[in-house]
N, CA, C and O atoms as a Tripos MOL2 file, in Angstrom:
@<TRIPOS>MOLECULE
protein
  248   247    62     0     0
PROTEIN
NO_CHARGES

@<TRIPOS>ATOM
      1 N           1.2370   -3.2400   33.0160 N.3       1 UNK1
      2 CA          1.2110   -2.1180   32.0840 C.3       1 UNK1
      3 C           0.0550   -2.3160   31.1060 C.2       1 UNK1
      4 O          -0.2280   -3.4180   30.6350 O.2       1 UNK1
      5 N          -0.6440   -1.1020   30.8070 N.am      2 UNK2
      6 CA         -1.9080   -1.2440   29.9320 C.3       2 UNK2
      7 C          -1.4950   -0.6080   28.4840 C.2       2 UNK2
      8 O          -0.6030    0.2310   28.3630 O.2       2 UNK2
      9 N          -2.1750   -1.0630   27.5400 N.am      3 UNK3
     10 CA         -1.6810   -0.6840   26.4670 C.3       3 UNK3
     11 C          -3.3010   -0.4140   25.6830 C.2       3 UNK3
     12 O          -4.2960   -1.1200   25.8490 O.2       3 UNK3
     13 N          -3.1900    0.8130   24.8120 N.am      4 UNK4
     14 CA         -4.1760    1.5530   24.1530 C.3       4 UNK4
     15 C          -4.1870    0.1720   22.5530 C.2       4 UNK4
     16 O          -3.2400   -0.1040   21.8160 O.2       4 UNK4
     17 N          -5.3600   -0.2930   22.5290 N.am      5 UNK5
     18 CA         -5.4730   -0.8950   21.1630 C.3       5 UNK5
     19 C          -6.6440   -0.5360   19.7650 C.2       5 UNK5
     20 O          -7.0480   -1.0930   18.7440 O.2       5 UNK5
     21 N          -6.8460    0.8190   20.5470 N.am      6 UNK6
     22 CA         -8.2920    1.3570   19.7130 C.3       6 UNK6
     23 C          -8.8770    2.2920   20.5670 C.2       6 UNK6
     24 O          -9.2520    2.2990   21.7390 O.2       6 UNK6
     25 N          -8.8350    3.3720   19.2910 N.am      7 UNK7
     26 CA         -9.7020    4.5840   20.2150 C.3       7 UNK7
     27 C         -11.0120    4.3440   18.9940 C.2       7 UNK7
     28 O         -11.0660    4.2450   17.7690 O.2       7 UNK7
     29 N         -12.1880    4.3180   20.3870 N.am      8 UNK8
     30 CA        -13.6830    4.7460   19.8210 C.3       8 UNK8
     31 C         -14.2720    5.6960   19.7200 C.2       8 UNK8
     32 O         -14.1690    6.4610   20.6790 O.2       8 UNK8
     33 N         -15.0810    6.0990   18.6700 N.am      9 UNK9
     34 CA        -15.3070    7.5210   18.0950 C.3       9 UNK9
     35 C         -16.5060    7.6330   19.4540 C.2       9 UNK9
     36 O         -16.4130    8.7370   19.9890 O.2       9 UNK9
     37 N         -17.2930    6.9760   19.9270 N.am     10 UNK10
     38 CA        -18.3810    6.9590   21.2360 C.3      10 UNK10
     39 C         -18.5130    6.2890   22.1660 C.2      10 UNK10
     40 O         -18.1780    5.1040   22.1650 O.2      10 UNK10
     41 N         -19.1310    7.0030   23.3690 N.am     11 UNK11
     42 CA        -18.8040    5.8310   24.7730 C.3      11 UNK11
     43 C         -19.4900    4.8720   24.2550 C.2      11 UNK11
     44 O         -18.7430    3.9060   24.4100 O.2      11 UNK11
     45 N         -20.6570    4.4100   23.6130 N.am     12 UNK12
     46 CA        -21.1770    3.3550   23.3900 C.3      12 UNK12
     47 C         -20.3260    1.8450   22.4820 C.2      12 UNK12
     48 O         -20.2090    0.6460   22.7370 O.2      12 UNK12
     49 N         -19.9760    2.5710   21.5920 N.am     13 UNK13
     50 CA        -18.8510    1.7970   20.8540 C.3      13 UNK13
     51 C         -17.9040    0.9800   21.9340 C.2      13 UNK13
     52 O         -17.7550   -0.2240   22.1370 O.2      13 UNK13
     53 N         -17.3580    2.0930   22.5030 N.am     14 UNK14
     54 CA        -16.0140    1.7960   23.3380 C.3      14 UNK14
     55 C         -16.6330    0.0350   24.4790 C.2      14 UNK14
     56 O         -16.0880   -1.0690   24.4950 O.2      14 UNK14
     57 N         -17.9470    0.5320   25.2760 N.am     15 UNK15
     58 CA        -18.8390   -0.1390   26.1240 C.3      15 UNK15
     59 C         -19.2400   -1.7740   25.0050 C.2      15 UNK15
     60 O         -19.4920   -2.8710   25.5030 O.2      15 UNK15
     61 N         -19.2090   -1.5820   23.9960 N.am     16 UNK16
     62 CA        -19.3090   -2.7080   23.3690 C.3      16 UNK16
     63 C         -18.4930   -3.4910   22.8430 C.2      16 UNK16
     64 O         -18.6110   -4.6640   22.4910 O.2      16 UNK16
     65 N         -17.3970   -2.5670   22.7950 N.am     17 UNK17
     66 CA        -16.1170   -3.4330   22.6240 C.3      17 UNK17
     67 C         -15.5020   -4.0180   23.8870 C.2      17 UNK17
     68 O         -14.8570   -5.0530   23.7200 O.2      17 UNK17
     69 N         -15.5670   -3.6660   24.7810 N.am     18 UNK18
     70 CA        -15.3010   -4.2120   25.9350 C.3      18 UNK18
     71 C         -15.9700   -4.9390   26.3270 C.2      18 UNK18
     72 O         -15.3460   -5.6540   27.1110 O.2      18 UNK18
     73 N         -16.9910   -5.2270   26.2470 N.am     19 UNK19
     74 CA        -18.0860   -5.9900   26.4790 C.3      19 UNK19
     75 C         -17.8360   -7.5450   25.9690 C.2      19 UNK19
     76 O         -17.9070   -8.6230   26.5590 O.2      19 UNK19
     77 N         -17.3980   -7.0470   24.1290 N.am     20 UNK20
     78 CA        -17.2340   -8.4580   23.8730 C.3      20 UNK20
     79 C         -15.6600   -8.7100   24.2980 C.2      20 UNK20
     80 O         -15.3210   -9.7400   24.8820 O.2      20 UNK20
     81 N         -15.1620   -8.1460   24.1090 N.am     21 UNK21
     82 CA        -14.1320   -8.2850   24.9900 C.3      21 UNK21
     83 C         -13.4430   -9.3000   26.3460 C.2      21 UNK21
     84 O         -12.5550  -10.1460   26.4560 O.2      21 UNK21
     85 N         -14.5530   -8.5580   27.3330 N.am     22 UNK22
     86 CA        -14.3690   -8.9340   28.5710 C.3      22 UNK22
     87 C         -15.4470  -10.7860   28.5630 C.2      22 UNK22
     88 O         -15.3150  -11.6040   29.4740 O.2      22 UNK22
     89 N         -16.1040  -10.9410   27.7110 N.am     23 UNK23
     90 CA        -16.7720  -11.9040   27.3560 C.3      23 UNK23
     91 C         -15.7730  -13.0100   26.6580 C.2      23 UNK23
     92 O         -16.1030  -14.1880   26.5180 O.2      23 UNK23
     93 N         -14.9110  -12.6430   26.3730 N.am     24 UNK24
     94 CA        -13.5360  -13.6750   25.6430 C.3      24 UNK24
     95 C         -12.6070  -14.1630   26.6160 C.2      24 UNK24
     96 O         -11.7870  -15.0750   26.5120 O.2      24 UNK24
     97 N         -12.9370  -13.2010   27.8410 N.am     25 UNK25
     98 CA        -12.0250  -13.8390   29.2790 C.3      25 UNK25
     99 C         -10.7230  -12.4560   29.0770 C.2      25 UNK25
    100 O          -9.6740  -12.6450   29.6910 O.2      25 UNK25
    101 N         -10.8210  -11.3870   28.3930 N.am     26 UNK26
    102 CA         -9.5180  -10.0750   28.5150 C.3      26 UNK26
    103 C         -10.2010   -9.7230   29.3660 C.2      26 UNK26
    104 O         -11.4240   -9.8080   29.4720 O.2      26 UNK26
    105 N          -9.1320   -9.1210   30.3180 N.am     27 UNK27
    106 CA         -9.1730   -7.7050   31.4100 C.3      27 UNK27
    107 C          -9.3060   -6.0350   30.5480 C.2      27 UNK27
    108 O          -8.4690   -5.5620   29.7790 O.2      27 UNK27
    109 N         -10.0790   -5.6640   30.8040 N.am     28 UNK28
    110 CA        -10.0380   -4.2090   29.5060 C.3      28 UNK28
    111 C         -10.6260   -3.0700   30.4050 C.2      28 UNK28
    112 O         -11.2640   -3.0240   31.4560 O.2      28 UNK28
    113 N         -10.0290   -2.0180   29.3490 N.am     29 UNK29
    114 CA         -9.9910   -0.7790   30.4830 C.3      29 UNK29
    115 C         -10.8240    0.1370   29.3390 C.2      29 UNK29
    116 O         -10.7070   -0.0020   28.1220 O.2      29 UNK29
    117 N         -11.6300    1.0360   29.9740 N.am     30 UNK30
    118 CA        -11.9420    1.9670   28.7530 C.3      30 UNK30
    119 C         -11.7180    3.6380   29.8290 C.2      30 UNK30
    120 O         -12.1790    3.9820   30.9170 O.2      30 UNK30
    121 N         -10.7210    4.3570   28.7530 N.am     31 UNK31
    122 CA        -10.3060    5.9170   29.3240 C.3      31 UNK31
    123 C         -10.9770    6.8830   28.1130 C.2      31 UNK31
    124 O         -10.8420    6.8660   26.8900 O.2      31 UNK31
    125 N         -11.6940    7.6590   28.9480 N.am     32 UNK32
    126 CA        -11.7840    9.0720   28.0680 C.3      32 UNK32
    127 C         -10.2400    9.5960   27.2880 C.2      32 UNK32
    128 O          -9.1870    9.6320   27.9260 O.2      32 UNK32
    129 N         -10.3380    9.9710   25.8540 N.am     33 UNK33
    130 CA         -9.1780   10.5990   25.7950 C.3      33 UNK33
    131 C          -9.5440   12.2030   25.8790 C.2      33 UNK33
    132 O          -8.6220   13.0150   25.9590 O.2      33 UNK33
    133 N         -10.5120   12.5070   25.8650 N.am     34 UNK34
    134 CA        -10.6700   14.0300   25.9060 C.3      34 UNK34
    135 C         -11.9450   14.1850   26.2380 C.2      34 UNK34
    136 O         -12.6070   13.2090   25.8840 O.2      34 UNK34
    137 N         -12.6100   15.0720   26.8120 N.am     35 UNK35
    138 CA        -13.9250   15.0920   27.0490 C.3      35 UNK35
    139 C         -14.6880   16.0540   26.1300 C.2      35 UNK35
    140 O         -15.9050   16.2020   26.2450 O.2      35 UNK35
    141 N         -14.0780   16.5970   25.3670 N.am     36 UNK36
    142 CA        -14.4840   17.5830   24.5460 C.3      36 UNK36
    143 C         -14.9360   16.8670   22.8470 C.2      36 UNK36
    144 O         -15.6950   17.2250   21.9460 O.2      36 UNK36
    145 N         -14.1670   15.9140   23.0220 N.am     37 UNK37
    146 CA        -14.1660   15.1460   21.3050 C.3      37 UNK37
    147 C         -15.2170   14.0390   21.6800 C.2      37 UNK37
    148 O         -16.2250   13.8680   20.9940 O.2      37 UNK37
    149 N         -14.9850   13.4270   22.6030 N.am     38 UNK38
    150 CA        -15.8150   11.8140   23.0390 C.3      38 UNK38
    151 C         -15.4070   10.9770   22.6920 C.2      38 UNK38
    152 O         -16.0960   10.0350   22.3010 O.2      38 UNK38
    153 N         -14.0790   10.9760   22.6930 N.am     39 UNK39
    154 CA        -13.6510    9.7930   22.3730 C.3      39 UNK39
    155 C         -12.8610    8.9070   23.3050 C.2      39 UNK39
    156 O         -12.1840    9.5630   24.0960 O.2      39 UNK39
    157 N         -12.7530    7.5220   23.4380 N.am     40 UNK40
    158 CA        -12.5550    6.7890   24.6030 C.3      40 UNK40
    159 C         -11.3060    5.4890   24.1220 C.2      40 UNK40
    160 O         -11.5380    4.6020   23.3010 O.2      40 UNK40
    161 N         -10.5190    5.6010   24.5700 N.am     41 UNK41
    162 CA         -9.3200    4.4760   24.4650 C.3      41 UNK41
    163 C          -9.8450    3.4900   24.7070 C.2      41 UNK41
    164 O         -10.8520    3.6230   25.4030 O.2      41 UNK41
    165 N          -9.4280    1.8760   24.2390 N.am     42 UNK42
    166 CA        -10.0650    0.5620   25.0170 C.3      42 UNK42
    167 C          -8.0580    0.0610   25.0410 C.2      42 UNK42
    168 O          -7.0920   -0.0270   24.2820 O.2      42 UNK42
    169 N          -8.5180   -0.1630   26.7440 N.am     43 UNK43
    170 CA         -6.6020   -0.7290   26.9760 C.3      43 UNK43
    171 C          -7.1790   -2.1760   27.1590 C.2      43 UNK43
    172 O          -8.3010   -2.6470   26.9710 O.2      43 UNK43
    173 N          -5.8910   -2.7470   27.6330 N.am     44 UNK44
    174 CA         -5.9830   -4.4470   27.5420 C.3      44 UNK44
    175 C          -4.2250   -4.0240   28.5770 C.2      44 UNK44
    176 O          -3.5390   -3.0050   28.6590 O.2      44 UNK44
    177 N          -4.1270   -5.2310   29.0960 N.am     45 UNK45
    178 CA         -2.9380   -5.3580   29.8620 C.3      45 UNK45
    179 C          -1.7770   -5.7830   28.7940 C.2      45 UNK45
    180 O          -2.1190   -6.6120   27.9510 O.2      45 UNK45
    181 N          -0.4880   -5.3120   28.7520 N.am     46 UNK46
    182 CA          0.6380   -5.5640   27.3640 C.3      46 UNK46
    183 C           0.7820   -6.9620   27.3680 C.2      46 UNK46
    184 O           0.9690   -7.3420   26.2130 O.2      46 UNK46
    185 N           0.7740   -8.1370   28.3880 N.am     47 UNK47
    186 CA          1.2050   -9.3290   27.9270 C.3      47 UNK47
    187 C           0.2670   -9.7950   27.2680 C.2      47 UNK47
    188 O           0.6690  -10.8600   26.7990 O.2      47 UNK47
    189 N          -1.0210   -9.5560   26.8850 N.am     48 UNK48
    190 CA         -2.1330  -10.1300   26.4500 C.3      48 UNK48
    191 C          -2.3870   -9.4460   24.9590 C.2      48 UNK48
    192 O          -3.2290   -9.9580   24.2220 O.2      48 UNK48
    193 N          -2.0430   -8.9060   24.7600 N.am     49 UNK49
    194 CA         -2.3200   -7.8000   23.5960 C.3      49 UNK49
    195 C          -1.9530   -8.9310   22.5360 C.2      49 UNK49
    196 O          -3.0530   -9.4540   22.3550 O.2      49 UNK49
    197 N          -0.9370   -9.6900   21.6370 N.am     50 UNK50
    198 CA         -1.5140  -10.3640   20.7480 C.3      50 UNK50
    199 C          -2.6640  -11.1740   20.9430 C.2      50 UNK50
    200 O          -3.3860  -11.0010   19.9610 O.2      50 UNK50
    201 N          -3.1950  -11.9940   21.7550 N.am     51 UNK51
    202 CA         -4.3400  -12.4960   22.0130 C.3      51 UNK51
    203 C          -5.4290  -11.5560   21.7420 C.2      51 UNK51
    204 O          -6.3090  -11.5910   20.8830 O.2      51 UNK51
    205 N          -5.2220  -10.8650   22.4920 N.am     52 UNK52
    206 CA         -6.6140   -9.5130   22.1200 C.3      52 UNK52
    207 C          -6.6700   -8.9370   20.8760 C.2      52 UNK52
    208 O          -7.7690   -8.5050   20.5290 O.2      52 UNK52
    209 N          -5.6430   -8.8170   20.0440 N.am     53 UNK53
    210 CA         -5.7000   -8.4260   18.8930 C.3      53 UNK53
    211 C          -6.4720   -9.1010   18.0780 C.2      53 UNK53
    212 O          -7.3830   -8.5830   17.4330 O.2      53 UNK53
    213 N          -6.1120  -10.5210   18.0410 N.am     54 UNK54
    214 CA         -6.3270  -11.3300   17.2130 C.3      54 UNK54
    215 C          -7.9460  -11.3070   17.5340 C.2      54 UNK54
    216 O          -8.5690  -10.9630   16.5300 O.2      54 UNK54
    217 N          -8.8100  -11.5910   18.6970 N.am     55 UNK55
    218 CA        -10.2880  -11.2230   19.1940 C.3      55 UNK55
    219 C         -10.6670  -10.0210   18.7130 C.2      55 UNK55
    220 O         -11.7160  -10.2480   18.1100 O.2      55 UNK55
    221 N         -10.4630   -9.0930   18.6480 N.am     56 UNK56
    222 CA        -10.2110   -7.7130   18.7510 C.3      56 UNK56
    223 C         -10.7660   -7.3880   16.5730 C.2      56 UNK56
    224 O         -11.7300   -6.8840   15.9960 O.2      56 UNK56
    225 N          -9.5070   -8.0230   16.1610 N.am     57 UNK57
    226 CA        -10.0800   -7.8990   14.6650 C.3      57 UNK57
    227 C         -10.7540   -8.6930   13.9720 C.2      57 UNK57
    228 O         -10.8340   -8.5860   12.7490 O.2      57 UNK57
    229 N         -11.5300   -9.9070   14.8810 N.am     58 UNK58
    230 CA        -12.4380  -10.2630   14.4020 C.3      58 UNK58
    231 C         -14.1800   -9.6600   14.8630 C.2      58 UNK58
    232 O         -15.2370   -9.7610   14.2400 O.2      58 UNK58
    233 N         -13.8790   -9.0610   16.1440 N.am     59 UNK59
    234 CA        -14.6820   -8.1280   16.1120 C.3      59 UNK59
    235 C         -15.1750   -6.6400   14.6330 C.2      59 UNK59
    236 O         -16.1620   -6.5130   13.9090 O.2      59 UNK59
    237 N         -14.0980   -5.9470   14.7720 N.am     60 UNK60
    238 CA        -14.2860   -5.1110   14.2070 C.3      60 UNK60
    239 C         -14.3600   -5.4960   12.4510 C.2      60 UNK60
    240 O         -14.1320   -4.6570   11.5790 O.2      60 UNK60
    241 N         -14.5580   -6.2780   12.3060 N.am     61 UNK61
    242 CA        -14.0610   -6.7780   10.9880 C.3      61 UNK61
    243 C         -15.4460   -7.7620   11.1800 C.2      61 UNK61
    244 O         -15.3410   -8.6900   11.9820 O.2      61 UNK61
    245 N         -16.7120   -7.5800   10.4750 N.am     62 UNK62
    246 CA        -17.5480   -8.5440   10.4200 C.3      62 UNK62
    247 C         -17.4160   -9.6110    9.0920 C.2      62 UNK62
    248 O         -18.1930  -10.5590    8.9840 O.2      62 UNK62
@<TRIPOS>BOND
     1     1     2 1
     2     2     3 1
     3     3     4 2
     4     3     5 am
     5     5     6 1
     6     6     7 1
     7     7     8 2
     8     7     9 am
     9     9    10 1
    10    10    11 1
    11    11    12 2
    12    11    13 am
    13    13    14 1
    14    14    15 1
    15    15    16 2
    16    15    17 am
    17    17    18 1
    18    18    19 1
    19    19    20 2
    20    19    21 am
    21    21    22 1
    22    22    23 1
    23    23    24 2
    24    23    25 am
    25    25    26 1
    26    26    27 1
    27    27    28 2
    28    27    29 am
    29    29    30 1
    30    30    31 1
    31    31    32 2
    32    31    33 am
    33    33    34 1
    34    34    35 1
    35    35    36 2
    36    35    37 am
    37    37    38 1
    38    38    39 1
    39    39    40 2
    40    39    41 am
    41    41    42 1
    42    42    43 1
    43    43    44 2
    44    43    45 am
    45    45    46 1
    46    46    47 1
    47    47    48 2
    48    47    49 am
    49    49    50 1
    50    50    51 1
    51    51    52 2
    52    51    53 am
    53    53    54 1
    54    54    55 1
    55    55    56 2
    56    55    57 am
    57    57    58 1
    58    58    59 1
    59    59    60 2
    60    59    61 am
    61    61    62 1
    62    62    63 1
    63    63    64 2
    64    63    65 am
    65    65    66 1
    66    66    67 1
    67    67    68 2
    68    67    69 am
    69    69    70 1
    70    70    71 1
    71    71    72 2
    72    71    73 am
    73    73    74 1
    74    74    75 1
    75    75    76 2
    76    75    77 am
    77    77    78 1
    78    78    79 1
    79    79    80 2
    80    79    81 am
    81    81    82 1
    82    82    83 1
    83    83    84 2
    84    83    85 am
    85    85    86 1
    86    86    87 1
    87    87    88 2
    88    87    89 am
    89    89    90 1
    90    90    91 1
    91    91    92 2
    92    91    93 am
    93    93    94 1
    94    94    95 1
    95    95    96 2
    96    95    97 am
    97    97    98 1
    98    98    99 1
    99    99   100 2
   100    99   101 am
   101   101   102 1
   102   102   103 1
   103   103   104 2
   104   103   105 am
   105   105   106 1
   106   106   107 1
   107   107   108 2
   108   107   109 am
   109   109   110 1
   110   110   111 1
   111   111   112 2
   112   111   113 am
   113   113   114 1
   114   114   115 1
   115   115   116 2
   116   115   117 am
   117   117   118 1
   118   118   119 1
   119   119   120 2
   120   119   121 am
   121   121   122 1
   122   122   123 1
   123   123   124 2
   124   123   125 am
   125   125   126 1
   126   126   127 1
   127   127   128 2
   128   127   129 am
   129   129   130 1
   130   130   131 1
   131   131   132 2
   132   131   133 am
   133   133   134 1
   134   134   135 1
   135   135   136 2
   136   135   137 am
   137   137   138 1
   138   138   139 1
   139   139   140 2
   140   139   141 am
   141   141   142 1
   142   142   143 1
   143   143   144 2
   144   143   145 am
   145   145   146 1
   146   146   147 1
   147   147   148 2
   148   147   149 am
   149   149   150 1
   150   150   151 1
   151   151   152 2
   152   151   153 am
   153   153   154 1
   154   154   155 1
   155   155   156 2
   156   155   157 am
   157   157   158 1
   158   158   159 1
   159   159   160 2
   160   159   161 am
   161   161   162 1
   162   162   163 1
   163   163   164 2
   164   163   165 am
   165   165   166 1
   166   166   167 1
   167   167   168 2
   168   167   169 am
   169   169   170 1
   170   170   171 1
   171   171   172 2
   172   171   173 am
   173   173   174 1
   174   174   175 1
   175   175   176 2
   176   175   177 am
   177   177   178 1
   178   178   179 1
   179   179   180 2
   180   179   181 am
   181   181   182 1
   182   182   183 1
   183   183   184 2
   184   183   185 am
   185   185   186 1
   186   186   187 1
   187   187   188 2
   188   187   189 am
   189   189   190 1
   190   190   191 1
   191   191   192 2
   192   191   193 am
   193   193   194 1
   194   194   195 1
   195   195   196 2
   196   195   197 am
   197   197   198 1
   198   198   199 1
   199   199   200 2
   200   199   201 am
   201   201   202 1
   202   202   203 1
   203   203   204 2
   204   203   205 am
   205   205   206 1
   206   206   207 1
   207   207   208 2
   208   207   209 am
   209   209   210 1
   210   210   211 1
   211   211   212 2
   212   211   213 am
   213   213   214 1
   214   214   215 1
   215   215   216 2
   216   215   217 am
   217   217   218 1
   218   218   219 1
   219   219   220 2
   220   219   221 am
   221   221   222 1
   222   222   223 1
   223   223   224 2
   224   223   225 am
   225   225   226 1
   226   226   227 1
   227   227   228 2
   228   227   229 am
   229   229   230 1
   230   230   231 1
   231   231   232 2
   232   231   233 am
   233   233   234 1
   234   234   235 1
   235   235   236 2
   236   235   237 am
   237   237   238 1
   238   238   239 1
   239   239   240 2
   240   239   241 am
   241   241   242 1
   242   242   243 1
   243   243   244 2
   244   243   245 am
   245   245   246 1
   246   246   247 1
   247   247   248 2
@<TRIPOS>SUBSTRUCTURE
     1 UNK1         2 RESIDUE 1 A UNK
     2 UNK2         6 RESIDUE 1 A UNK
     3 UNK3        10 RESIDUE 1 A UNK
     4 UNK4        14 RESIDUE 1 A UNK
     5 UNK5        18 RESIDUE 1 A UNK
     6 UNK6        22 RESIDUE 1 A UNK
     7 UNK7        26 RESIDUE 1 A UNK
     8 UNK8        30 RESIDUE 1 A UNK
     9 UNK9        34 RESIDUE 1 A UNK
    10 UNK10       38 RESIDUE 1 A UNK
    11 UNK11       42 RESIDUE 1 A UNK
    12 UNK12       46 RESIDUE 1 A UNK
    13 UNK13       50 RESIDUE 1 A UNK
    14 UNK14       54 RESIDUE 1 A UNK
    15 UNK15       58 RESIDUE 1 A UNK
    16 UNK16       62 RESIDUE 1 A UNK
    17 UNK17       66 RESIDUE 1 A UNK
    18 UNK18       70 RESIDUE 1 A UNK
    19 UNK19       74 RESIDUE 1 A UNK
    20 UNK20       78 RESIDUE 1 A UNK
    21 UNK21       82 RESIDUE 1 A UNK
    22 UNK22       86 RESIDUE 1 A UNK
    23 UNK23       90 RESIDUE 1 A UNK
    24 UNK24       94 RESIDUE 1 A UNK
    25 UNK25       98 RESIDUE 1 A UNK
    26 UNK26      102 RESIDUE 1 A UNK
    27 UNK27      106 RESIDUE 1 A UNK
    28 UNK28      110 RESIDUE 1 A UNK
    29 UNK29      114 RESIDUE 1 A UNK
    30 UNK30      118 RESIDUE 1 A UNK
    31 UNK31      122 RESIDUE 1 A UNK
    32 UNK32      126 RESIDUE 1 A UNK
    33 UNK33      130 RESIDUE 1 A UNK
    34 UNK34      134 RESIDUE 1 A UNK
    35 UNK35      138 RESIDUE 1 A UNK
    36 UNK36      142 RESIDUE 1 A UNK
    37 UNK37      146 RESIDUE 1 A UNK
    38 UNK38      150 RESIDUE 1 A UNK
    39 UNK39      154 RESIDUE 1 A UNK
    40 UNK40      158 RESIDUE 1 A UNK
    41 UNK41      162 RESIDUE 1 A UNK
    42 UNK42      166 RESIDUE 1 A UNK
    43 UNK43      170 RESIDUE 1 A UNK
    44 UNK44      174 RESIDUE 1 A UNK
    45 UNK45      178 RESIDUE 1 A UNK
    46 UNK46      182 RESIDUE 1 A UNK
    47 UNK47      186 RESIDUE 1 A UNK
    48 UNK48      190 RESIDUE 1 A UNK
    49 UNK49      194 RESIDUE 1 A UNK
    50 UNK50      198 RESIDUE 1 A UNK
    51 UNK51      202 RESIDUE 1 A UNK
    52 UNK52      206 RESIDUE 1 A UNK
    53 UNK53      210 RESIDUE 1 A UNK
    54 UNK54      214 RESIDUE 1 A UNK
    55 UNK55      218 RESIDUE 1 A UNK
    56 UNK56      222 RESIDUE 1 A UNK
    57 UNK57      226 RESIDUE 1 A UNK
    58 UNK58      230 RESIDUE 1 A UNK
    59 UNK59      234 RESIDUE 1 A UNK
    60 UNK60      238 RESIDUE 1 A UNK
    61 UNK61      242 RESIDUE 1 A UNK
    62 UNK62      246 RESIDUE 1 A UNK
């Protein structure tokens, strides 16, 4: 099961969060949520999600 941990306001955003992401050793998914807004979900698989969190807000959080 995949679980939504952040929607990005641009595909580029989304592509860089996954990026560092997938660079930490997470499996990550990035979904359009609408094609009209541009904005893109980044999933992670549910057993992993505190791990990713914890990566996750040290990303976004410089």
């Amino acid at each position: 099961m995949w679980t939504v941990i952040y929607i990005a306001p641009t595909a580029k955003m989304a592509e860089n969060i996954k990026k560092r992401l997938t660079d930490e050793g997470f499996l990550v998914k990035i979904r359009p949520v609408n094609l009209s807004k541009q904005q893109f979900e980044i999933l992670v698989p549910s057993g992993e999600l505190e791990e990713v969190q914890e990566v996750f807000n040290a990303i976004i959080r410089p």
